[in-house]
N, C-alpha and C positions, 0 to 999 in steps of 0.2 A: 482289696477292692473287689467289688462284687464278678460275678462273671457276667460276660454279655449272653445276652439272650441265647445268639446261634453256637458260644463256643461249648464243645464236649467232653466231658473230665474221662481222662485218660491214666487216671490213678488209680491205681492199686486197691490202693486204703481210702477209694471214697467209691466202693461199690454200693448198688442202690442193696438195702437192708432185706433180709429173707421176706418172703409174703407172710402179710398177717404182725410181722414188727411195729409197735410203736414207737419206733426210735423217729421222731423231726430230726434232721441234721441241719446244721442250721453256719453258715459261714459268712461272720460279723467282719465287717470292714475295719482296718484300724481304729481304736479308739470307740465304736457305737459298741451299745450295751447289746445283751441277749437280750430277746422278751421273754416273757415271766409272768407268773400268773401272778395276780392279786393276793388270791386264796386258793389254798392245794386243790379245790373242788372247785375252782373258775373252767367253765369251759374255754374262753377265752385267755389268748396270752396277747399284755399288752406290746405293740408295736410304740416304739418311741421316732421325733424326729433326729434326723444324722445332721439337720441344717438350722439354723437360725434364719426366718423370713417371717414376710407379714401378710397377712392374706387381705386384701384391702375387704372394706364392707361391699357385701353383695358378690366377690369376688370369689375367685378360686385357684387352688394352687398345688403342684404334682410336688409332694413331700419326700422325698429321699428317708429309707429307714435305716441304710447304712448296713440290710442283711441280705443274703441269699440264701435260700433252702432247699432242700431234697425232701420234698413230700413223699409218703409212703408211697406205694402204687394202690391203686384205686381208692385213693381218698381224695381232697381237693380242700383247700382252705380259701379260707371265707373271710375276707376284710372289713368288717364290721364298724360303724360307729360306735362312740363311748358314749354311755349314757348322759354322764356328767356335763361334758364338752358341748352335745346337742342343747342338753336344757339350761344350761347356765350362760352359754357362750352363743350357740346357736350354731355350731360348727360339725360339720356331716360328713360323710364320705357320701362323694357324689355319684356316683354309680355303687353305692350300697346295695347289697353287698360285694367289694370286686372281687375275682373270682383269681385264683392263684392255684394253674393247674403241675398234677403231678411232674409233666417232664418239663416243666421252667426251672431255670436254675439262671435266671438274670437276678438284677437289681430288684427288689419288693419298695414299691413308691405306692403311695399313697393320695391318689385325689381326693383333697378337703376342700368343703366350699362352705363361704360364710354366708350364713343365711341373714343375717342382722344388715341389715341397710344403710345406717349410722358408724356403727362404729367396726375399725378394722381389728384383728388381733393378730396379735403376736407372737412367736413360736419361737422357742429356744432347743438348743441341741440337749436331748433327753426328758423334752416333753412326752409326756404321754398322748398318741393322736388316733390310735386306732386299736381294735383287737382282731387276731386272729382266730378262726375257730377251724380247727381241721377236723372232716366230716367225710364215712364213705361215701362215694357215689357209686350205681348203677349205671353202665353204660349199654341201654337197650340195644339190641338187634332191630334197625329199620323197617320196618314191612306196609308198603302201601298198599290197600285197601277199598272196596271203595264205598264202606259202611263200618259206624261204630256201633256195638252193642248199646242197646236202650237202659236208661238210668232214671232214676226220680228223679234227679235234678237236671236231667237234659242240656240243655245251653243255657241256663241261667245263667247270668256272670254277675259281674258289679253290682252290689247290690242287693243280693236276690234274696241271701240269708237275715236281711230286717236292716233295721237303720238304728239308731241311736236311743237311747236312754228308754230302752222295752217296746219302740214304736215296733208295730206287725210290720214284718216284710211283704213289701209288695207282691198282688198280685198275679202272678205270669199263668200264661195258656201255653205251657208246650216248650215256646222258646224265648227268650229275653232280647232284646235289641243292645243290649248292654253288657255283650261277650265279652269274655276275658283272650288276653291273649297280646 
């Protein structure tokens, strides 16, 4: 069974991996598979579900993956939709990307949500419902300011680099009304 969020491995033989290790450690619940990559060169490894449920249409639903892992240190995994399942099914991870940081060592769940309106689907224990990608991250130094250096692209946001099918991107003087963020 997975570990809870708050509890702290006190083992020995489950120290976090020297810096710089690519070893995922990864601790599957009775019975659920490991994920796996498709292909030796997938960044992605698929995540399967631990449960049998149905996500009704329009609906959504927190999938149990039946694993918990030890991410390196300074990396972070990335929960990702399947390509396949979005366009055939219409089925998403709803906070795509979820974000699965280094010191978690709970349960790895899965919110999928069905985009299809009509019809519900259905999920068996060892579907495939998601992928992971583990990626470094940077964890900046804070520093408030009370000016950014000036850019070509200023506050442009949404939008600003063109629209669709070769149309010119609009316009802008300066700043965009249409910030990201």
């Amino acid at each position: 069974m997975p570990a809870e969020p708050d509890t702290l491995e006190t083992d020995p033989d489950s120290a976090p991996a020297p810096e710089g290790e690519r070893t995922l450690r990864i601790r599957p619940a009775a019975g659920a598979p490991m994920p796996r990559r498709a292909h030796a060169d997938d960044a992605g490894l698929d995540l399967t579900s631990a449960e049998d449920l149905e996500i009704p249409a329009g609906g959504r639903a927190l999938v149990d993956t039946g694993i918990a892992l030890a991410l390196p240190p300074g990396t972070v995994g990335l929960v990702c939709p399947r390509s396949g399942l979005a366009a055939e099914h219409g089925i998403t991870v709803l906070n795509g990307p979820g974000i699965v940081d280094a010191g978690y060592r709970g349960p790895i769940k899965v919110s999928l949500h069905n985009t299809d309106l009509s019809e519900s689907f259905g999920l068996r224990v060892g579907d495939r419902i998601a992928q992971l990608v583990v990626v470094p991250f940077l964890a900046p130094v804070l520093q408030e300011v009370d000016d950014l250096d000036v850019t070509e692209r200023a506050a442009s946001g949404f939008g600003s680099s063109g629209g669709f099918a070769g149309a010119p991107a609009p316009a802008t003087a300066g700043t965009d009304e249409r910030t990201e963020g």
